[in-house]
C-alpha positions as semicolon CSV with decimal commas, in nm:
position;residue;x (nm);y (nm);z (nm)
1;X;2,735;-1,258;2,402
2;X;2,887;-1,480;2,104
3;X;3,247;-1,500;2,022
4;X;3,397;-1,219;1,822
5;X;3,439;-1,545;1,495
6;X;3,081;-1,607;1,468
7;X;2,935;-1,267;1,539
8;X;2,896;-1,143;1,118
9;X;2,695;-1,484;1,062
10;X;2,472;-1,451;1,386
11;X;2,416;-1,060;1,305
12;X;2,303;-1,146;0,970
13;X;2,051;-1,428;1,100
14;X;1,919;-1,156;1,313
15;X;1,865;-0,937;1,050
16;X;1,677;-1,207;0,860
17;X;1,443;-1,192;1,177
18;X;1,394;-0,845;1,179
19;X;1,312;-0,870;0,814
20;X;1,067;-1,156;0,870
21;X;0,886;-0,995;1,184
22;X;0,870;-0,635;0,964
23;X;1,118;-0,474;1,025
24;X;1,351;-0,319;0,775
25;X;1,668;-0,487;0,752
26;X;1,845;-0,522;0,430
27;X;2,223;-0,517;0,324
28;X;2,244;-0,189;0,397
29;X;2,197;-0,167;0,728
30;X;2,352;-0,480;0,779
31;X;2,690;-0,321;0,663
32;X;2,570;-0,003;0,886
33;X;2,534;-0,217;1,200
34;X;2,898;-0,445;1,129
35;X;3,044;-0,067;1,134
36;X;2,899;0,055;1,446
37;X;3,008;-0,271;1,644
38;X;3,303;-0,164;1,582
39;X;3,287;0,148;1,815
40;X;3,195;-0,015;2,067
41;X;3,262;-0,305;2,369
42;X;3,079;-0,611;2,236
43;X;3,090;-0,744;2,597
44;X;2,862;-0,515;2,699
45;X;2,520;-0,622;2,640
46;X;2,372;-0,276;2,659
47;X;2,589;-0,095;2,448
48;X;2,580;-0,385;2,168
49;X;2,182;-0,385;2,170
50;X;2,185;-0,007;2,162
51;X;2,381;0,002;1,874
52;X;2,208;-0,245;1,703
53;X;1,815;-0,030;1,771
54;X;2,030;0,276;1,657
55;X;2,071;0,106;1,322
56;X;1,789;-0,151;1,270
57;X;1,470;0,079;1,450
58;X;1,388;0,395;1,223
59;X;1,045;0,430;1,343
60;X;0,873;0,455;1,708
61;X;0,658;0,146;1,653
62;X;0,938;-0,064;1,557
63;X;1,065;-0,060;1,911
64;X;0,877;-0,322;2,067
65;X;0,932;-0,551;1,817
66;X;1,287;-0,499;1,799
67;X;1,350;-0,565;2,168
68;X;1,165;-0,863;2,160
69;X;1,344;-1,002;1,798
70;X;1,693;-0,916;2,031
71;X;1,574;-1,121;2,353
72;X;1,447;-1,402;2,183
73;X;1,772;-1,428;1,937
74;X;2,058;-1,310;2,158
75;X;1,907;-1,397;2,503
76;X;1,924;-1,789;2,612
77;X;1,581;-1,953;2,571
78;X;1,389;-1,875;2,908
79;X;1,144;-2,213;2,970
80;X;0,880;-2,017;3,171
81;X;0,854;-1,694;2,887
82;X;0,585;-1,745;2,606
83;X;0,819;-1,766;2,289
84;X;0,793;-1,449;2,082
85;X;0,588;-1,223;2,293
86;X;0,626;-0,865;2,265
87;X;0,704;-0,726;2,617
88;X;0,427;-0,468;2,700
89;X;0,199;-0,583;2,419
90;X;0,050;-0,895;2,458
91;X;0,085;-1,051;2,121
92;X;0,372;-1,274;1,880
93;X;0,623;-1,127;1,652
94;X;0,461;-1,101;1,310
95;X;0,587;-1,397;1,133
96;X;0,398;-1,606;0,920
97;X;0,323;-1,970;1,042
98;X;0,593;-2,151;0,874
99;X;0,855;-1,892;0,926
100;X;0,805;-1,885;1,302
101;X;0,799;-2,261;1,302
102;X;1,124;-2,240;1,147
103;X;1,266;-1,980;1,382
104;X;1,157;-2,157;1,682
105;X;1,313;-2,488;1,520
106;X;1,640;-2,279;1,485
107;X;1,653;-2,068;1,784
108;X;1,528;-2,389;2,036
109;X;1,211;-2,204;2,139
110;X;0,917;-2,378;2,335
111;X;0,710;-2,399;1,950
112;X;0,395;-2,558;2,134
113;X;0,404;-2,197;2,384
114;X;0,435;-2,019;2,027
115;X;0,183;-2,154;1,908
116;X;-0,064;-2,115;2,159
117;X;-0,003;-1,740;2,180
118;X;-0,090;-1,733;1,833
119;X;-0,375;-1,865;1,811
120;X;-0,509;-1,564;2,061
121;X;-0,431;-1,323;1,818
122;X;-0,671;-1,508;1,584
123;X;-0,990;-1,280;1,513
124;X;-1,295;-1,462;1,658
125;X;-1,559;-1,636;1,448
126;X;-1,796;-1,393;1,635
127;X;-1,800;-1,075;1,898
128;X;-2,073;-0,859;1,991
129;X;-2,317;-0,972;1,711
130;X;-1,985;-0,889;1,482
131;X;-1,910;-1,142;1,243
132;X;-1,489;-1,184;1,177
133;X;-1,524;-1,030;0,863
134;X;-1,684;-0,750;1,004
135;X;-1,430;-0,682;1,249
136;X;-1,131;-0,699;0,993
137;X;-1,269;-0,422;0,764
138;X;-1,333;-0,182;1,023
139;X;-0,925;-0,305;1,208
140;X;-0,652;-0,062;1,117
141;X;-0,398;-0,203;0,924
142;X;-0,101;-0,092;1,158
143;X;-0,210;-0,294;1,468
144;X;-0,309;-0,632;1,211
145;X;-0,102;-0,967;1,265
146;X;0,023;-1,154;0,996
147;X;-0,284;-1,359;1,013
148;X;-0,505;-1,089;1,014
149;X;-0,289;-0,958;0,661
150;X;-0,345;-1,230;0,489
151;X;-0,677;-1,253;0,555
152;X;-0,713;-0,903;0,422
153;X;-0,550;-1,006;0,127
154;X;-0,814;-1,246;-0,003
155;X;-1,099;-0,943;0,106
156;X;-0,880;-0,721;-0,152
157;X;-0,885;-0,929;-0,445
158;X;-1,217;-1,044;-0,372
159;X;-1,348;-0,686;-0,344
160;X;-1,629;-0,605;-0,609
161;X;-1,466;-0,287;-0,751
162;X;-1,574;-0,127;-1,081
163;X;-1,528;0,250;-1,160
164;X;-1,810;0,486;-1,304
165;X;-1,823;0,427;-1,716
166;X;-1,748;0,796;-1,906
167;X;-1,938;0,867;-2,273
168;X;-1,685;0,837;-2,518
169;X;-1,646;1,028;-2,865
170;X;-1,737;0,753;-3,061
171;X;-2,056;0,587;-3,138
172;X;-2,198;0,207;-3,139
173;X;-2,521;0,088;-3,295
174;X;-2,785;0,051;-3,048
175;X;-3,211;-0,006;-2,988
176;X;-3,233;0,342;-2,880
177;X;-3,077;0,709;-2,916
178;X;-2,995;0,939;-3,206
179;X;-3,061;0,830;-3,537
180;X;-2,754;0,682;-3,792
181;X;-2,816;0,899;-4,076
182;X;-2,562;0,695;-4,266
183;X;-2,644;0,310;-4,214
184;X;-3,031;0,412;-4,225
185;X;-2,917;0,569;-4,582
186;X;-2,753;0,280;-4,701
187;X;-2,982;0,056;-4,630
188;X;-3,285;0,267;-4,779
189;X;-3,075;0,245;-5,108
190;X;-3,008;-0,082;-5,082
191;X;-3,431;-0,092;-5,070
192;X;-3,513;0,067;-5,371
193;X;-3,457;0,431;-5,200
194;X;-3,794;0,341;-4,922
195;X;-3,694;0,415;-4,590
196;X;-3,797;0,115;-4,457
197;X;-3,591;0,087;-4,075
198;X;-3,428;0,385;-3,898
199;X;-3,127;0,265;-3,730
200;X;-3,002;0,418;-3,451
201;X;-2,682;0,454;-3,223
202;X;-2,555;0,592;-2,897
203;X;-2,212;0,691;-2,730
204;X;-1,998;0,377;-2,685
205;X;-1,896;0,362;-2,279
206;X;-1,575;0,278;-2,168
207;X;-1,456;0,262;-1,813
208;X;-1,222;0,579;-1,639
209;X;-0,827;0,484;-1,621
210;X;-0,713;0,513;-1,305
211;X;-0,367;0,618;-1,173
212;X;-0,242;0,562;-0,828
213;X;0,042;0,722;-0,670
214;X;0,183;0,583;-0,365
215;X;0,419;0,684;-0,076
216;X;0,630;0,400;-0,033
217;X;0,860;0,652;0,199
218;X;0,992;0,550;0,581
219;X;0,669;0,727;0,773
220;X;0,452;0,521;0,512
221;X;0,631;0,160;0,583
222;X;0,352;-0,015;0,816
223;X;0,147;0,024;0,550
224;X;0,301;-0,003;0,254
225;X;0,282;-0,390;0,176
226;X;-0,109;-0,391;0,186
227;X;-0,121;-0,094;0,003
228;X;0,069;-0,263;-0,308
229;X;-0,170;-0,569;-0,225
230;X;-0,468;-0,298;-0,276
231;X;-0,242;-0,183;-0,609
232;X;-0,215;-0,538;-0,740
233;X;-0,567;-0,598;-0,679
234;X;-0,710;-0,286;-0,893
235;X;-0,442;-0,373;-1,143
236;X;-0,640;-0,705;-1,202
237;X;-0,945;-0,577;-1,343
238;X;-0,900;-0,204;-1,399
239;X;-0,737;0,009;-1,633
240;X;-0,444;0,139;-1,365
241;X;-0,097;0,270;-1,371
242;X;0,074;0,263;-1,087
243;X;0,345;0,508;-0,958
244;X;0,545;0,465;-0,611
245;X;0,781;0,757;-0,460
246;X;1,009;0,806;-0,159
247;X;1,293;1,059;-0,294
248;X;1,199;0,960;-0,658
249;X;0,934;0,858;-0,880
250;X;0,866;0,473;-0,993
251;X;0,675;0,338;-1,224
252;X;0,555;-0,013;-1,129
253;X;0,307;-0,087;-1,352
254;X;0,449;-0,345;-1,540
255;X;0,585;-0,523;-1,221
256;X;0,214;-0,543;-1,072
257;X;0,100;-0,735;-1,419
258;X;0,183;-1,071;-1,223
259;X;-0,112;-1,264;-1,172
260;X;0,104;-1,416;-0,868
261;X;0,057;-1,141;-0,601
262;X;0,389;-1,286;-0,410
263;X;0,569;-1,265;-0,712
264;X;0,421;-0,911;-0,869
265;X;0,510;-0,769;-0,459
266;X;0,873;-0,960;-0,513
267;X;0,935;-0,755;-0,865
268;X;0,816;-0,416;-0,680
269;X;1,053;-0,490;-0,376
270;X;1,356;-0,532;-0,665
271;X;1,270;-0,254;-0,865
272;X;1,160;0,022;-0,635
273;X;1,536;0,103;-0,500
274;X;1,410;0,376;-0,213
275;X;1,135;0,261;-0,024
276;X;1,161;0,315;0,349
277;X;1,342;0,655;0,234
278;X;1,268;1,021;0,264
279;X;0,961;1,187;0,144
280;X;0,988;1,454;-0,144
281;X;0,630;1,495;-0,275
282;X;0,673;1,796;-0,466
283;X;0,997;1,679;-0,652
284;X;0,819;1,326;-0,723
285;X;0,503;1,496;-0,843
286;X;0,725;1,741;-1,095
287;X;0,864;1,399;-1,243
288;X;0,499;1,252;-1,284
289;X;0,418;1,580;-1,443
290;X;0,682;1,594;-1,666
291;X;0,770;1,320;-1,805
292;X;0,444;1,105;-1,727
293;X;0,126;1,260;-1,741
294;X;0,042;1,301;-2,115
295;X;0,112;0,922;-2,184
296;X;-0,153;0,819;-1,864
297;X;-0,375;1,099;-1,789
298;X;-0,570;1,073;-2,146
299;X;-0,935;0,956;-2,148
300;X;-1,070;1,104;-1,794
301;X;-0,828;0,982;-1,581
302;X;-0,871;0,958;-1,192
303;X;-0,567;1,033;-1,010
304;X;-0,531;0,872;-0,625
305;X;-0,238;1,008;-0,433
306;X;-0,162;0,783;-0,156
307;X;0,043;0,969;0,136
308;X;0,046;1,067;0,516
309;X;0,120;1,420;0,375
310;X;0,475;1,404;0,558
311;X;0,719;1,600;0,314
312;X;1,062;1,736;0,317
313;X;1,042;1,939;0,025
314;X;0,921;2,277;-0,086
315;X;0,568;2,302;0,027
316;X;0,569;2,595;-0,261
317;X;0,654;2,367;-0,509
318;X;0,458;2,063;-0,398
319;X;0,101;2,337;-0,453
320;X;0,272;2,430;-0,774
321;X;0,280;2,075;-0,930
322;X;-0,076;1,958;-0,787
323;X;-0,229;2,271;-0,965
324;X;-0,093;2,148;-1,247
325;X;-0,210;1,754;-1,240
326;X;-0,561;1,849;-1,122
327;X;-0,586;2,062;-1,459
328;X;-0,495;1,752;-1,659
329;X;-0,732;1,515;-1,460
330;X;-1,126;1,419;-1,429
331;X;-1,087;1,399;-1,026
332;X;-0,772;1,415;-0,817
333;X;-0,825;1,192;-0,439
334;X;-0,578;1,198;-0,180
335;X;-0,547;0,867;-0,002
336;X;-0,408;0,933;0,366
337;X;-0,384;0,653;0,623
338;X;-0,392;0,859;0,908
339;X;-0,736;0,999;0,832
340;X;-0,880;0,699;1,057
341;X;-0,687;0,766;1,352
342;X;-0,873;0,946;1,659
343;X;-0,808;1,301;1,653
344;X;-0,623;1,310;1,397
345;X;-0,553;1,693;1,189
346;X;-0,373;1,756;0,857
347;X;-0,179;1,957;1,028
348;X;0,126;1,875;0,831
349;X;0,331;2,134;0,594
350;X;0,256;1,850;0,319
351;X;-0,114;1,838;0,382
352;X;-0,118;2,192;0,443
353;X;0,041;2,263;0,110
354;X;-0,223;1,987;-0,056
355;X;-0,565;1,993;0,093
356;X;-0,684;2,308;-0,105
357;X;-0,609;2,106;-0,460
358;X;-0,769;1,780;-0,392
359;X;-1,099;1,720;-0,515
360;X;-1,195;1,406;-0,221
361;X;-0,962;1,392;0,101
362;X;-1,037;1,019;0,257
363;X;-0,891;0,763;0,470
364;X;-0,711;0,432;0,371
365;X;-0,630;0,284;0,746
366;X;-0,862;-0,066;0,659
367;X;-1,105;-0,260;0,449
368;X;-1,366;-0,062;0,497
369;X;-1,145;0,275;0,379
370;X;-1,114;0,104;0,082
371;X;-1,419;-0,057;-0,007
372;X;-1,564;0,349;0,062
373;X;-1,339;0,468;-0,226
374;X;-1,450;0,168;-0,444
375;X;-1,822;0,282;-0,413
376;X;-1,722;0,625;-0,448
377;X;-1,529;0,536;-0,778
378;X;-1,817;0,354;-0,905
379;X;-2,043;0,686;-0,871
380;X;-1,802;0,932;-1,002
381;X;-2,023;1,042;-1,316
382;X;-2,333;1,126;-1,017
383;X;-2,127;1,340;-0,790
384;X;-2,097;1,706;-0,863
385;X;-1,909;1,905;-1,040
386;X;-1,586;1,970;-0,978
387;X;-1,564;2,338;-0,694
């Protein structure tokens, strides 16, 4: 174990770690993890990494990759153990190439071991017939490497999405439709009074806003940074306002007008102050309601609700305030990741509460999720009406 003088500087390097390799770790629970070291013997190696996972892990998944951020970082480098392997699992801690070059600069890892390992978790050019591409849409998005992220990344804001066109009010000249009473009466007088060309015009056709809320809470955090990557990517070419919500409702439209994705995702990670928190669907739905939905749910609006329907609010109150948005908008689609997992049941109080209100329940666990909702967009106008 290090020396009591140099602990705070080596704790907050191993934070930095966790952070890089997905797990949360900012200033707050660095301050929550100096405080619990203090309760305890920091010569004991089990008690000091137990208080550490009591701070840093918040989820089940996060174990694995916390035990092996702790042995690489605290433990002395072992010559004969593939650098960064998660014990049990088979595959690297989820850095990105140059960070886990760095890391193995700084920590005195076997980098050529590293890098090896790594380049197993690389998708193959070609499986069972499958080509790579293939095989990324249909991967969940929990069990992806960094690799495998990124590559989704360029997918999403290559992805050919275009929602269904609505008929507007207003009218445009056109070859065919109803006839223009007024321009063919101008121009007749403008002829001597002969009606000489009947000029006609149709419905102008404008594409339907869409509005996205998303569940940025702690049960949503594996999937939360490709979800603002899907965001970002709408945002590019559609009309969208986006919404995120934990414990309270944020609007992030404006931050996801980047054209830099890293630096539009950098703005949402400053201004968003509770992801990673508690879920309150109802209460953040109330605030969308209240103060929100007259300004964005004009013009046929499609509302997307992005959640794993896990809520610690008023199930009463949550029904309450979805009756109320799916009155003010053209379709209402809940969005929930664990859709795609194998025997999987909306079983939840949230979902529970929801299902009856939502116009399209559908999954959001990969590409292919995804690129079903795009088509489905892009039909809207063919689909039936509303039950």
């Amino acid at each position: 174990m290090p020396d009591r003088p140099d602990l705070l500087p080596r704790l907050g390097a191993f934070a930095r770690l966790l952070h890089d390799a997905g797990v949360e770790a900012g200033p707050r629970r660095l301050t929550d993890a100096t405080r619990a070291l203090t309760f305890i013997d920091l010569i004991r190696e089990p008690d000091f990494r137990n208080a550490l996972r009591a701070v840093f892990v918040s989820r089940k998944d996060d174990i694995p990759t916390f035990e092996a951020a702790f042995d690489i970082f605290w433990a002395p480098p072992n010559p004969h153990a593939s650098a960064g392997v998660i014990p049990g699992r088979g595959r690297s801690l989820p850095l990105s190439p140059e960070r886990a070059l760095a890391w193995s600069n700084a920590l005195g890892l076997n980098s050529s071991q590293m890098n090896r390992q790594q380049d197993t978790n690389v998708v193959p050019e070609t499986s069972s017939g499958y080509s790579a591409q293939e095989l990324l849409r249909q991967k969940d998005f929990d069990a992806m490497t960094w690799q495998e992220t990124e590559q989704v990344r360029r997918l999403l804001e290559q992805a050919p999405w275009r929602v269904a066109e609505r008929r507007t009010r207003r009218l445009r000249a056109a070859r065919s439709g109803s006839i223009d009473l007024r321009r063919t009466a101008r121009h007749a007088i403008r002829s001597s009074g002969e009606l000489v060309r009947l000029f006609r015009r149709r419905p102008r056709l404008r594409r339907r806003p869409l509005v996205l809320v998303c569940d940025v809470s702690g049960s949503m955090e594996r999937y939360s940074r490709l979800l603002m990557i899907f965001a970002h990517a709408i945002s590019r070419r559609e009309d969208l306002e986006a919404f995120v919500f934990s414990t309270r409702l944020t609007r992030i439209t404006r931050l996801l007008r980047h054209r830099d994705l890293d630096r539009a995702l950098a703005s949402v990670s400053k201004g968003v102050q509770d992801f990673s928190g508690g879920t309150r669907i109802g209460d953040a739905l109330a605030d969308f309601n209240r103060h929100w939905a007259r300004r964005v749910l004009g013009h046929g609006a499609v509302v997307i609700i992005v959640s794993d329907g896990w809520d610690r609010g008023d199930p009463g109150r949550l029904t309450a305030e979805l009756i109320h948005l799916r009155r003010s908008a053209h379709r209402l689609i809940w969005l929930n990741p664990l859709l795609g997992s194998k025997g999987y049941a909306p079983l939840t109080r949230g979902m529970v509460a929801a299902l009856p209100y939502c116009d399209d329940f559908l999954a959001a666990h990969n590409v292919q999720a995804l690129d079903d909702l795009g088509r489905m967009l892009a039909g809207l106008d063919r689909r039936s009406a509303r039950r």
